[in-house]
C-alpha positions as CSV (number, residue, x, y, z in Angstrom):
1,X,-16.5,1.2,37.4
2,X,-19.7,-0.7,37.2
3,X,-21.4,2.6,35.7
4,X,-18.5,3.0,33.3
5,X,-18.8,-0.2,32.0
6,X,-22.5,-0.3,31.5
7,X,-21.9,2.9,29.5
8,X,-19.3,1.4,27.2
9,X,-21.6,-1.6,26.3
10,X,-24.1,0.7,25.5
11,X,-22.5,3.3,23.1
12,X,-20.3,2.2,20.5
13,X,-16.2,3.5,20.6
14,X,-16.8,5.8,17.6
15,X,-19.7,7.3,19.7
16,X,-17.7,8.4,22.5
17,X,-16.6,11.9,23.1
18,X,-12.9,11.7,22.8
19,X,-13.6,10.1,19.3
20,X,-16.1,12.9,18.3
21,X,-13.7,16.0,19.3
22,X,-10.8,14.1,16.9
23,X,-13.4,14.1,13.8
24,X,-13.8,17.7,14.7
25,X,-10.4,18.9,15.2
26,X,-9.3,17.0,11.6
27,X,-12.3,18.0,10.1
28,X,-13.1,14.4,9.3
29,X,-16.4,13.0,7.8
30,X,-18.1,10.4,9.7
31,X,-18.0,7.1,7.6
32,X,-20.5,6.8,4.8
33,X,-23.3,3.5,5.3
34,X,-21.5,2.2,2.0
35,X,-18.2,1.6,3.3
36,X,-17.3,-1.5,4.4
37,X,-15.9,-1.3,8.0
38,X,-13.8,-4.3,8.1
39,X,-11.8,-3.0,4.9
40,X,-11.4,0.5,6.1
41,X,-10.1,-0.9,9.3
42,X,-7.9,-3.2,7.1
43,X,-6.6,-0.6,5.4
44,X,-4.9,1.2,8.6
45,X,-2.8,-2.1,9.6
46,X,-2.1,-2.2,5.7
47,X,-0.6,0.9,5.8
48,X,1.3,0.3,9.1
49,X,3.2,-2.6,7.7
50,X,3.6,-0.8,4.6
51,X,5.6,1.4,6.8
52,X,7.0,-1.4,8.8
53,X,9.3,-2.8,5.2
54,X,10.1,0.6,4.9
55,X,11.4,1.3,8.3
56,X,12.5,-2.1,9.2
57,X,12.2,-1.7,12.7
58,X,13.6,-5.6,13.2
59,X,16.9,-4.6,11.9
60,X,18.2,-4.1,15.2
61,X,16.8,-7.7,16.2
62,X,19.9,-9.5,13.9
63,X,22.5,-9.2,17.3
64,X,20.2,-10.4,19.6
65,X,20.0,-14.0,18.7
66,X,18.2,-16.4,16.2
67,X,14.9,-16.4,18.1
68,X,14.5,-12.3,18.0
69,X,15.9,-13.2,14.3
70,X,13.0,-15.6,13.5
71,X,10.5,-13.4,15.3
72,X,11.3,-10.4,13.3
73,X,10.9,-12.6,10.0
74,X,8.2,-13.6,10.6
75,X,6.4,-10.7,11.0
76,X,8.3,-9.2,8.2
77,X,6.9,-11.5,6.2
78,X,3.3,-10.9,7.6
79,X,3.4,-7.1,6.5
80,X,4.1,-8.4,2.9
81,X,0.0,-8.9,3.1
82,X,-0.1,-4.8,2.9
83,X,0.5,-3.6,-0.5
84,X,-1.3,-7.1,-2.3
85,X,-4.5,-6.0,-0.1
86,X,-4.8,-2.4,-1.4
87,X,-4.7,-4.1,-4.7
88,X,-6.9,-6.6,-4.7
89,X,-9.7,-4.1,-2.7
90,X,-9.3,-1.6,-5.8
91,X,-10.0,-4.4,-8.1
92,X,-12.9,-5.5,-5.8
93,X,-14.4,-2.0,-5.5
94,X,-13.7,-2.1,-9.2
95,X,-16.4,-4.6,-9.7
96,X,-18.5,-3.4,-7.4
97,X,-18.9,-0.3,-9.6
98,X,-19.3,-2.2,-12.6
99,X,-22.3,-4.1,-11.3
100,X,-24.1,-0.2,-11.2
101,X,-23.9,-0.3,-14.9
102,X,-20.9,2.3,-15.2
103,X,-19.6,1.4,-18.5
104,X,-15.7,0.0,-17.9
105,X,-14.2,2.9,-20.1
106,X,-15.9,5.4,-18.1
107,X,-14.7,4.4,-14.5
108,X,-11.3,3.5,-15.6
109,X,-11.4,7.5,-16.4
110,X,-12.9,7.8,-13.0
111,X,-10.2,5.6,-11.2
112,X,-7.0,6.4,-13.5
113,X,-7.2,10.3,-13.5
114,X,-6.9,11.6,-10.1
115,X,-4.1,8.4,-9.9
116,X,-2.0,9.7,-12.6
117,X,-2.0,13.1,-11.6
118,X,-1.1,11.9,-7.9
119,X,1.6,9.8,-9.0
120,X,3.1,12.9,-11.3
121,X,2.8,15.3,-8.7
122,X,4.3,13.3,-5.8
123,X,7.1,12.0,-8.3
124,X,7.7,15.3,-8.8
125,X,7.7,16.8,-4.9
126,X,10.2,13.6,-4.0
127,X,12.6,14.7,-7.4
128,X,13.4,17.4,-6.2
129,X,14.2,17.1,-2.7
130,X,17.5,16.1,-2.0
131,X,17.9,13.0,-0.1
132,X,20.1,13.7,3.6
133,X,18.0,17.2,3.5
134,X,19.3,18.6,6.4
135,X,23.1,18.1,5.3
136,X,22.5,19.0,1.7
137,X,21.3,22.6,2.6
138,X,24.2,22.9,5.5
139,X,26.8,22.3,2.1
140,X,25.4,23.8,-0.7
141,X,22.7,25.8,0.5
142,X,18.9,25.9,-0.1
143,X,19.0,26.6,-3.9
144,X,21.5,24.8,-4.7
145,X,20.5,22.0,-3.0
146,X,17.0,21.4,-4.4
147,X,18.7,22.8,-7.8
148,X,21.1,20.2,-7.8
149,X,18.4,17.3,-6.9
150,X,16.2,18.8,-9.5
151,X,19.0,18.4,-12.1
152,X,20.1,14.7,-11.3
153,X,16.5,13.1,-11.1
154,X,16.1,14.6,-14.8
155,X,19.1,13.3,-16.0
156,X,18.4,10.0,-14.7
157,X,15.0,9.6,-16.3
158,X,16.2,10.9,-19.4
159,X,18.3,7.6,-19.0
160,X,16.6,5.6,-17.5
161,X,12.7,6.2,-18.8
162,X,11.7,2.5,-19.0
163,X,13.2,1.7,-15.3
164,X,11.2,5.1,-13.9
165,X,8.0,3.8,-15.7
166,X,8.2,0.2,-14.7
167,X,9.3,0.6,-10.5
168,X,9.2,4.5,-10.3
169,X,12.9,3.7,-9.7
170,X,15.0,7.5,-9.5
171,X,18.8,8.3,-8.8
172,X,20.7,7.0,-6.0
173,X,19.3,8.0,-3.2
174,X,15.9,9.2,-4.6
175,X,12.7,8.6,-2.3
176,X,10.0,8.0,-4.8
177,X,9.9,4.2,-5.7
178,X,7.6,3.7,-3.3
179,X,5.3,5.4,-5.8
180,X,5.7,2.3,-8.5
181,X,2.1,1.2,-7.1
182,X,0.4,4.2,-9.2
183,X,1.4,3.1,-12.6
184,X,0.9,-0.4,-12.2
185,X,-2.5,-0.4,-10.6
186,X,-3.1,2.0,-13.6
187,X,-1.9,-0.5,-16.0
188,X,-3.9,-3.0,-14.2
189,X,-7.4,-1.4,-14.2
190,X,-6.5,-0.3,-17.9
191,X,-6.0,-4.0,-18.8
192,X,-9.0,-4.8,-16.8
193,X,-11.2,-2.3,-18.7
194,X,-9.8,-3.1,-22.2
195,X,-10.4,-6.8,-21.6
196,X,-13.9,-6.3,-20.4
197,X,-14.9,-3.9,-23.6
198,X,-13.2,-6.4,-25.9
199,X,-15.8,-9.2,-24.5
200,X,-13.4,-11.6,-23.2
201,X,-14.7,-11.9,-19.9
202,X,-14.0,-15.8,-19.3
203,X,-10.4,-15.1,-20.2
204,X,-9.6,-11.9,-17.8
205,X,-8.4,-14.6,-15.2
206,X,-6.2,-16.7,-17.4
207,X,-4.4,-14.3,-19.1
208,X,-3.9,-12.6,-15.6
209,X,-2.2,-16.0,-14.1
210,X,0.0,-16.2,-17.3
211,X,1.2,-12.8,-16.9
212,X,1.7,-13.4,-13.1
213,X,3.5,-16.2,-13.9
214,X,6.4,-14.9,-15.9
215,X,6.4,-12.3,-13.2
216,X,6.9,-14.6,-10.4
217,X,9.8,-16.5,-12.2
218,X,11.5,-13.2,-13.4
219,X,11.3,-12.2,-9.8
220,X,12.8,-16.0,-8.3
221,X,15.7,-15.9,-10.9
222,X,16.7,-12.2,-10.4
223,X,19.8,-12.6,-8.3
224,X,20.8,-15.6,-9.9
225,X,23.1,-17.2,-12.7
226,X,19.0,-17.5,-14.5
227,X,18.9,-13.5,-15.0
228,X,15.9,-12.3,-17.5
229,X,14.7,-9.1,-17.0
230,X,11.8,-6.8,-18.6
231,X,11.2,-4.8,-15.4
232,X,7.4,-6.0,-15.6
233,X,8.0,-8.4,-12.7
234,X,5.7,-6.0,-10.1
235,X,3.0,-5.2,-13.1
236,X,2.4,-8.6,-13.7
237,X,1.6,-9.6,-10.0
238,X,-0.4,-6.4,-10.2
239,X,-2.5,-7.3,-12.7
240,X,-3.0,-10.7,-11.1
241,X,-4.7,-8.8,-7.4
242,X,-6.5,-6.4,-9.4
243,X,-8.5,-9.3,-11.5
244,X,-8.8,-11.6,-8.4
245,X,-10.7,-8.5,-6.9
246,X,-12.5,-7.7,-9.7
247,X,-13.4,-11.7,-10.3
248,X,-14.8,-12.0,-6.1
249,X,-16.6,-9.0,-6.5
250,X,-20.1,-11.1,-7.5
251,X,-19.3,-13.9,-5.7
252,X,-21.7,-14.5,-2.3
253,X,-20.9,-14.0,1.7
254,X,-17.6,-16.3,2.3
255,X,-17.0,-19.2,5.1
256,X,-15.3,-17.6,7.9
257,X,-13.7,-20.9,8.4
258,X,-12.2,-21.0,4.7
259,X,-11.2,-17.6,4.6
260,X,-8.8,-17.9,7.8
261,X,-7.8,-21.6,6.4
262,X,-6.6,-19.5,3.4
263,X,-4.9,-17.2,4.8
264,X,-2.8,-19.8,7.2
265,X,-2.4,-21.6,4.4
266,X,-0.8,-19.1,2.1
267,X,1.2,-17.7,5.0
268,X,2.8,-20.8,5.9
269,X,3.6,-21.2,1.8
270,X,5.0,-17.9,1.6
271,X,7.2,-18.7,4.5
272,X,8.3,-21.7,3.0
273,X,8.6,-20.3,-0.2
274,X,11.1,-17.6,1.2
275,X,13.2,-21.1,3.3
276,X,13.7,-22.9,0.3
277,X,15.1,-20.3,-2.2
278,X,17.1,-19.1,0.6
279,X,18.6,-22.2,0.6
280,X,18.6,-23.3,-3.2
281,X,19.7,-20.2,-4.9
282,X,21.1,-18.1,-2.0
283,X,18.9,-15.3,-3.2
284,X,16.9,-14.1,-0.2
285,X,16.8,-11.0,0.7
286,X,17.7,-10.6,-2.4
287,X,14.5,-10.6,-3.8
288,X,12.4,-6.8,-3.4
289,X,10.3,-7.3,-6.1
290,X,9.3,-10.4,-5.7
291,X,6.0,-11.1,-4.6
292,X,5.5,-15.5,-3.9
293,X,2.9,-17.1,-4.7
294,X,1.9,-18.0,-1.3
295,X,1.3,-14.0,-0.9
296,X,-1.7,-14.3,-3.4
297,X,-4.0,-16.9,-0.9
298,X,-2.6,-15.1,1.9
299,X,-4.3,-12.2,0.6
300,X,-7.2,-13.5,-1.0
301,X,-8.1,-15.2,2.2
302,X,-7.5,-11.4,4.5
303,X,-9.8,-10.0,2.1
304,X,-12.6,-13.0,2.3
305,X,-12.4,-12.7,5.7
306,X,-12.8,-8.9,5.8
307,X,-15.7,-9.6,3.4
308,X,-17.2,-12.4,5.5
309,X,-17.0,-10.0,9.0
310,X,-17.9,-7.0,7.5
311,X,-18.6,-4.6,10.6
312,X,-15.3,-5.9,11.9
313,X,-13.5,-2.5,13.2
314,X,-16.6,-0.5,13.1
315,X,-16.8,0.5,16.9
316,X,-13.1,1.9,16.9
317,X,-12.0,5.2,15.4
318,X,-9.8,2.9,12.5
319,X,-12.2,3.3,9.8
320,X,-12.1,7.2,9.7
321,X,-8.4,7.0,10.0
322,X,-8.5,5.3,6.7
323,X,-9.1,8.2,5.2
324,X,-6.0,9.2,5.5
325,X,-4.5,6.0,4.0
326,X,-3.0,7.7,0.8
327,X,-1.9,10.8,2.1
328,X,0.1,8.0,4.4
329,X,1.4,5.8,1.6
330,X,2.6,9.0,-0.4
331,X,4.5,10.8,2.0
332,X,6.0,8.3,4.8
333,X,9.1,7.6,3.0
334,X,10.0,11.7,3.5
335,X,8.9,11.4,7.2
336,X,11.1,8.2,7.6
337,X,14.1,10.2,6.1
338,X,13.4,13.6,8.1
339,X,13.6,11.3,11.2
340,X,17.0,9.5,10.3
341,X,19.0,11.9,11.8
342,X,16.9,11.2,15.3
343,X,17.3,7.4,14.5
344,X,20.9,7.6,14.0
345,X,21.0,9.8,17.6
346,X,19.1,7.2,19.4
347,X,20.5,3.6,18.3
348,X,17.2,2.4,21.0
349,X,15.3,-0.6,20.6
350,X,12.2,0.9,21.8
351,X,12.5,3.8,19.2
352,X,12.7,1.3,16.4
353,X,9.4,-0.5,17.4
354,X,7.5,3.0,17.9
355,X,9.3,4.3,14.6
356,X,5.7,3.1,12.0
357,X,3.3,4.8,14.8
358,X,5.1,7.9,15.1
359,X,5.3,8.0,10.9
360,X,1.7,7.2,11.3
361,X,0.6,9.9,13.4
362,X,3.1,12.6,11.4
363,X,1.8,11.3,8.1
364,X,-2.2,11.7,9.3
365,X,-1.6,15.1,11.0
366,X,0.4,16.1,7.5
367,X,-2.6,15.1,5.9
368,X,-5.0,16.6,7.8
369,X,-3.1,20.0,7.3
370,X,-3.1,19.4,3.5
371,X,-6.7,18.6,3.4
372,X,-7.6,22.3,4.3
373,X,-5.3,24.0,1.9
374,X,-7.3,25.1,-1.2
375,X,-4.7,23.8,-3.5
376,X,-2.6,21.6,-1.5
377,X,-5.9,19.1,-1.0
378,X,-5.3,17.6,-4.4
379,X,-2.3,16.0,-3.3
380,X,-4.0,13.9,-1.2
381,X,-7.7,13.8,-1.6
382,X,-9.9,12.0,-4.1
383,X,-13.1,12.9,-5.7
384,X,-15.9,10.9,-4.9
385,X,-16.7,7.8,-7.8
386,X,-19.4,6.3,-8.9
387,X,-22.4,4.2,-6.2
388,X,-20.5,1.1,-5.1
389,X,-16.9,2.3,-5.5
390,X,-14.6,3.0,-3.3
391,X,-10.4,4.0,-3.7
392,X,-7.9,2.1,-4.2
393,X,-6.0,3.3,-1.0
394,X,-7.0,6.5,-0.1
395,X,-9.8,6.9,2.4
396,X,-10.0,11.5,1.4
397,X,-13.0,10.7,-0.9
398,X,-10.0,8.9,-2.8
């Protein structure tokens, strides 16, 4: 034991052999100097809550009293931190690249290409697969099935185009809203670029909190007697990460201290935030889209602190699995679904709490099996950008 111990201490986790033969049965690169560990690392609990609101493994926790009720919202409200933090890193990384000299036009084209054509060609996979797969090609066949999916998600977005662009929202039953994050970070980085060419630098911010503003109320009064709506509630708070990462990027090493003081701090707001509307408007959970304001120091603070421990995670195998981060994000909501028919089975506690690891590991080991198709690897890998960059949420040379 004493042996073992002494041989731990002096090799790092990434350096031991189990670690090594997983990089060589997925192919994986070892992580470049430039990337920061502590974001990397970030990124694989990001995507795990991202699949934790998807999954809601706490719903079983309503009929077992108001403590397991409490517990399981307050760590839903913890994994709210998940989709904020991917977009405030890409605005981060953003300015990172800028700082290289890369003109703004010329890495938007870098950053908004391989996004759009990711976002079209995942939109299209999830169109046209039929939701309840298995019992859709029991009753009408394979064909027919897909045919019939096909058919409905085109009518609807010949309806519906503004709803599709704004939320990536499809028919009933569709699976691809979870792709809404594509076009907005798009818009984002677009608004970003435009705003830098124009010479307005000292307004970016501003006009970003304006924006988020109107988003934030649009978002508190949907559900209410107060209804407005332009569907621009989740591009607004967008646009709002993606200039607060852009706007740290040239700022110095943070306070450790000040960084998990902000973080607390916003959580306990966004907490509160979530009590009191509950209470004066009777609108939570009513209330998807709706990012509080509490969620924006919560994750500015998550990413300080990633910035201020930087080799935070570096000794575990996390950061490579971060490369698999998009291929994650795109294709969980399918792997939830395919599983619903085991959920259903099962009605077990212990199922629903292992349900995000086990979409996890199908998700990685989908990507890893994409990665080495010729054609297929497009759907989930990235090329490399320009010195200082690094993707929005994909960890494939994203």
């Amino acid at each position: 034991m004493t042996s073992l111990l002494g041989f731990l201490r002096r090799r790092s986790l990434s350096e031991l052999p189990g670690v090594q033969a997983a990089r060589d049965v997925f192919s994986l690169p070892r992580p470049r100097k430039e990337r920061m560990a502590s974001i990397e690392t970030l990124r694989v609990i990001a995507i795990l809550a991202v699949i934790g609101v998807h999954a809601n493994p706490f719903a079983t926790f309503q009929g077992l009293g108001q403590k397991h009720r409490i517990a399981a919202c307050l760590l839903s409200e913890a994994f709210r931190f998940a989709v904020p933090f991917f977009l405030i890193t890409a605005g981060y990384f953003f300015g990172r690249s800028l700082q290289s000299g890369v003109k703004p036009s010329v890495l938007l084209t870098r950053y908004a290409s391989p996004l759009l054509f990711i976002f079209m060609a995942w939109t299209f996979l999830y169109a046209v697969i039929p939701s309840h797969l298995p019992t859709a090609i029991r009753q009408h066949g394979v064909l027919r099935a897909f045919y019939g999916q096909a058919w409905e998600s085109l009518i609807w977005l010949k309806d519906h185009p503004l709803e599709f662009l704004w939320e990536a929202k499809g028919p009933p039953g569709a699976w691809f809203g979870h792709l809404w994050f594509f076009p907005a970070l798009i818009f984002a980085l677009t608004t970003l670029a435009l705003l830098l060419s124009l010479g307005v630098k000292e307004f970016i911010v501003p006009i970003a909190v304006m924006v988020a503003g109107f988003s934030f109320l649009e978002g508190l009064y949907d559900g209410t007697s107060l209804v407005f709506s332009s569907h621009f509630r989740t591009w607004g708070a967008t646009l709002l990460y993606v200039v607060l990462g852009w706007w740290l990027a040239d700022k110095g090493r943070p306070s450790v201290v000040f960084a998990i003081a902000l973080a607390l701090g916003g959580y306990v707001l966004q907490v509160s935030e979530q009590v009191i509307f509950a209470n004066l408007f009777e609108t939570y959970p009513k209330l998807p889209n709706y990012m509080p304001i509490g969620s924006v120091a919560f994750t500015v603070g998550i990413l300080l602190w990633a910035l201020a421990k930087p080799n935070f995670g570096r000794a575990t195998l996390l950061p490579v699995l971060a490369q698999f981060t998009l291929v994650v994000y795109v294709s969980h909501i399918f792997i939830i679904e395919a599983l619903a028919p085991i959920r259903e089975f099962l009605h077990s506690q212990v199922w629903e709490m292992s349900l995000p690891i086990v979409v996890y590991t199908l998700a990685v080991l989908l990507g890893a099996v994409l990665a080495r198709v010729p054609l297929a690897n497009r759907l989930v890998l990235r090329k490399p950008r320009a010195p200082g960059g690094q993707p929005s949420i994909s960890r494939q040379e994203s």
